[in-house]
C-alpha positions in Angstrom: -37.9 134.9 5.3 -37.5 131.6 4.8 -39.1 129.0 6.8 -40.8 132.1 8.9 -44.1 130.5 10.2 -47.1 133.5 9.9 -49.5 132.8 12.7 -52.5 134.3 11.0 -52.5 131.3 9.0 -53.0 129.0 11.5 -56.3 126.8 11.1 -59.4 127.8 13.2 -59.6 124.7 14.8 -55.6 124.9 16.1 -56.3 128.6 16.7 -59.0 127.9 18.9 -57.5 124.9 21.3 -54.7 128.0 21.9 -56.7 130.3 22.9 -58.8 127.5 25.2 -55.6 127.6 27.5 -55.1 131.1 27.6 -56.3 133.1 30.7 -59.3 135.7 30.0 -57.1 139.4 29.4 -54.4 137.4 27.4 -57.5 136.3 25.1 -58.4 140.0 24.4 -54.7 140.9 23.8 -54.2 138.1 21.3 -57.5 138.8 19.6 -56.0 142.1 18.7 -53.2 140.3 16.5 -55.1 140.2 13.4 -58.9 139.8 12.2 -58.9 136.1 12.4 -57.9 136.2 15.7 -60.6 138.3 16.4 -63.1 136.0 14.9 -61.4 133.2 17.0 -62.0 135.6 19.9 -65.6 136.1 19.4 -66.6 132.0 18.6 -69.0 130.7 21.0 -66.9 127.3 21.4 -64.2 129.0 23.2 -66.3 130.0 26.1 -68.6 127.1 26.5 -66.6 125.7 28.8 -64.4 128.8 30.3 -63.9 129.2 33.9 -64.3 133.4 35.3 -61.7 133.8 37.9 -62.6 136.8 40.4 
């Protein structure tokens, strides 16, 4: 498809400044997507400064 953007290509660093806004179960259902959202999933930068809502 032309001009079809694939999201697994993404770069990290974008990847992970999306995921940074995303509430804590939307994080686990995107890090189902593909591996390399599962590696974004699992990088200690995106939790260092997440906030656990009760």
């Amino acid at each position: 498809i032309d001009g079809a953007v694939d999201w697994r290509q993404l770069p990290e660093e974008i990847l992970l400044q999306i995921f940074q806004y995303l509430p804590l179960l939307n994080r686990a259902f995107a890090s189902q997507v593909c591996r390399g959202w599962n590696q974004t999933f699992h990088m200690p930068e995106l939790w260092r400064c997440f906030e656990f809502e009760l």
